[in-house]
N, C-alpha and C positions, 0 to 999 in steps of 0.2 A: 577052343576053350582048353584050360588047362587043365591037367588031373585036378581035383579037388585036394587031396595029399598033399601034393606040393605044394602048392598055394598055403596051404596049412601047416606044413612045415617051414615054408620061410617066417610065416606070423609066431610060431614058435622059436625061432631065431630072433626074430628080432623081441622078442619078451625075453631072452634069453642073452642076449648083450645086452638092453638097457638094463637088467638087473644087477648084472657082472660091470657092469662101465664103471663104478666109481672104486671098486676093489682093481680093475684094473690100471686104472689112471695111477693109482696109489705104488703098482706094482710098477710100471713103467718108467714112474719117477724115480724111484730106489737104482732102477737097472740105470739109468741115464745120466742116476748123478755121478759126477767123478768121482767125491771125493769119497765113498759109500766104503766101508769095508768088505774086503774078500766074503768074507761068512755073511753079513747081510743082503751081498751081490748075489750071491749062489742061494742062499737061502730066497729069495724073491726071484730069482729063475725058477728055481724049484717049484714055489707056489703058484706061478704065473702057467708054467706047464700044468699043472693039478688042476686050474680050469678049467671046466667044457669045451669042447672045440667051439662049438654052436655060441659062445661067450665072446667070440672074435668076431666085430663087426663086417669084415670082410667075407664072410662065409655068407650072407645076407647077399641075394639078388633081386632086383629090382625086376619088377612087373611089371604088365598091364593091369591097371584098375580096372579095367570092364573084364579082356579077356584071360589076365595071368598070364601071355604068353611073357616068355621069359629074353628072349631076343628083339633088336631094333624096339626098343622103346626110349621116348624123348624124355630127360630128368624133366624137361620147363614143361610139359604137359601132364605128365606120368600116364601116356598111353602106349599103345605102340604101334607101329606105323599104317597097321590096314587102319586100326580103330580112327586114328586120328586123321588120315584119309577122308573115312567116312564121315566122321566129325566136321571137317572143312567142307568137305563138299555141301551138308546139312546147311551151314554155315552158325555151327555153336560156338567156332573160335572164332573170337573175335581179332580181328588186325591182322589176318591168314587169308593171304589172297592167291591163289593159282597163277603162276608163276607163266610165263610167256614173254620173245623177244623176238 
């Protein structure tokens, strides 16, 4: 199982980009358009860095649902590898069959 902390730090990242995602969609488009001037280029760098780090989607890791571990977890499950193991073998997933040849 994983610290409780962390687990709760990533769920405050992620209330932490969905709040900032439309301010920075906003920022991202200004930076990308070409034809944007100098001063509103720089000035929306500027803002876009004055962000939270924690406001960057990518700063978000992906867990286990059950145990938090932070490593070898499958996106189409959202478990991670013992959990979902154990899961197969229970036989909870359904169309997951133990693989043999």
């Amino acid at each position: 199982m994983a610290k409780k902390s962390m687990v709760a730090r990533d769920a405050k990242r992620v209330k932490t980009a969905a709040r900032f995602a439309a301010k920075r969609a906003a920022l991202k488009a200004v930076i990308a358009d070409r034809g944007a001037d100098p001063e509103q280029l720089d000035e929306a760098l500027r803002a876009l860095q004055s962000l939270p780090r924690d406001a960057s989607p990518t700063r978000q890791q992906r867990r286990c649902r059950v145990s938090g571990r932070p490593h070898a977890v499958y996106r189409k499950f959202g478990l991670g590898r013992n959990k979902l193991r154990e899961a197969v073998m229970r036989g909870d997933v359904p169309g997951v069959v133990k693989a043999s040849w």
